[in-house]
C-alpha positions in Angstrom: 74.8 70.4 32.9 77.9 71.0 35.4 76.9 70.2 39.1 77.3 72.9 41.6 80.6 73.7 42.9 80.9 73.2 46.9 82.3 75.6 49.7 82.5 74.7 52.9 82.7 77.9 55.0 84.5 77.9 58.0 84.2 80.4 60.6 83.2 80.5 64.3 80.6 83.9 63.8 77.0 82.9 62.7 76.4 85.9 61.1 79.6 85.8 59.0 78.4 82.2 57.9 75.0 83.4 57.1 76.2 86.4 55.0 78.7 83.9 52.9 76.3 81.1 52.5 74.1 83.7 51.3 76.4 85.3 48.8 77.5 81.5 47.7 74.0 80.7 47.0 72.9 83.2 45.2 76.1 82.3 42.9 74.9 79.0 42.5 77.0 77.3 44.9 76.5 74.4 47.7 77.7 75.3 50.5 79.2 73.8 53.9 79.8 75.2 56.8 81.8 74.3 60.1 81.9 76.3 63.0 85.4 75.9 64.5 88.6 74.2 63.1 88.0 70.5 64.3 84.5 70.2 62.9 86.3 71.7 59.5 88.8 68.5 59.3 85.9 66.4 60.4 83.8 68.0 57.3 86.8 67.8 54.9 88.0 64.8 55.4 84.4 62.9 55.1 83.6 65.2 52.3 85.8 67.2 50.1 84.6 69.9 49.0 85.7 72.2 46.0 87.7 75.2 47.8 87.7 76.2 51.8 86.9 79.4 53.1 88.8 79.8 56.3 88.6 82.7 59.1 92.2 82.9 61.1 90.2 83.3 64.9 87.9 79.7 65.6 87.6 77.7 68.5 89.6 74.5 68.8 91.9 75.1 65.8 92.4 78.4 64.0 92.6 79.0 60.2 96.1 78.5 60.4 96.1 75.2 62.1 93.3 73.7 60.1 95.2 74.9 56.3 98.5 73.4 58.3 96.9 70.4 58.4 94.8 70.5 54.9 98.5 70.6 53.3 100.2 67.9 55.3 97.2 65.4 54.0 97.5 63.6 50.8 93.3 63.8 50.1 93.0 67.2 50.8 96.2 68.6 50.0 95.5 69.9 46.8 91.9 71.5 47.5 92.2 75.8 47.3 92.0 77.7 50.3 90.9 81.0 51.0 91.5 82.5 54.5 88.0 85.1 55.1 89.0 87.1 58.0 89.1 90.9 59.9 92.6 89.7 61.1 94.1 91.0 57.5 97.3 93.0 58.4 100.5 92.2 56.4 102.0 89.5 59.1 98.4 87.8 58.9 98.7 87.6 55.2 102.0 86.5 55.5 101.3 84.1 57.8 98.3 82.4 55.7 100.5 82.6 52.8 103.3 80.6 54.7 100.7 77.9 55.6 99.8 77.4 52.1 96.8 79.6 51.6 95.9 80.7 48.0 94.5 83.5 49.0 93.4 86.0 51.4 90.2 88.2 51.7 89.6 90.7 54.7 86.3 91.1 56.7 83.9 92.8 56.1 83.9 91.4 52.3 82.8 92.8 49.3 80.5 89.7 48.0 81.5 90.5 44.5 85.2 90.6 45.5 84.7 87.1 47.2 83.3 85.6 44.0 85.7 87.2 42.1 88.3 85.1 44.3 86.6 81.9 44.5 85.8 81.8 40.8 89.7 82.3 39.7 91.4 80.1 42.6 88.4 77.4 41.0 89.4 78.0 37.4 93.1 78.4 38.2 93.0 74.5 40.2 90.3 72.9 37.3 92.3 70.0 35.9 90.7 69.2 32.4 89.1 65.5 32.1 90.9 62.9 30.4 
């Protein structure tokens, strides 16, 4: 049996957390969640997850920041991210994009659109076991 893929959610609104921990769950996922950029690091770095949902607007570090920093680290470098958030105009996109984001999502999301995402950035990063 293949264990559960984790998500570690990260985004400063409870409700948004609720909604995509919901929506994860229901898919089968575990999920994570952090409530501001810092305690995302914190969460990442003790305990890697699969893929990161990011919003851009958090306390402490934004979206931005925290994938800034998920890149410039060799452990969690390579771990997808998808930025979650209403701030979804063409310079945020861009923006996301330029800090190495895989993808981008805008709020309020479509739960099967979100899956959708998750379930091809997860497929597209799946290195086959030697």
């Amino acid at each position: 049996m293949a264990r559960a893929r984790t998500i570690l959610v990260a985004d400063d609104d409870p409700e948004c957390l609720q909604r995509a921990r919901a929506v994860l769950e229901s898919e089968g996922f575990r999920v994570m969640t952090a409530r501001d950029g810092d305690e995302a690091l914190a969460k990442l770095r003790a305990t890697p997850p699969d893929l990161v949902l990011l919003d851009i607007i958090m306390p402490h570090r934004n979206g931005y920041q925290v994938c800034r920093a998920m890149r410039a680290d060799p452990a969690l470098r390579a771990l997808p991210v998808l930025f979650v958030s209403v701030k979804s105009q063409p310079s945020d996109r861009f923006w996301a994009q330029r800090v190495g984001a895989d993808g981008f999502v805008a709020k309020p999301f479509d739960p099967a659109e979100l899956v959708c995402e998750i379930v091809a950035l997860l497929q597209r990063t799946d290195v086959p076991s030697s």
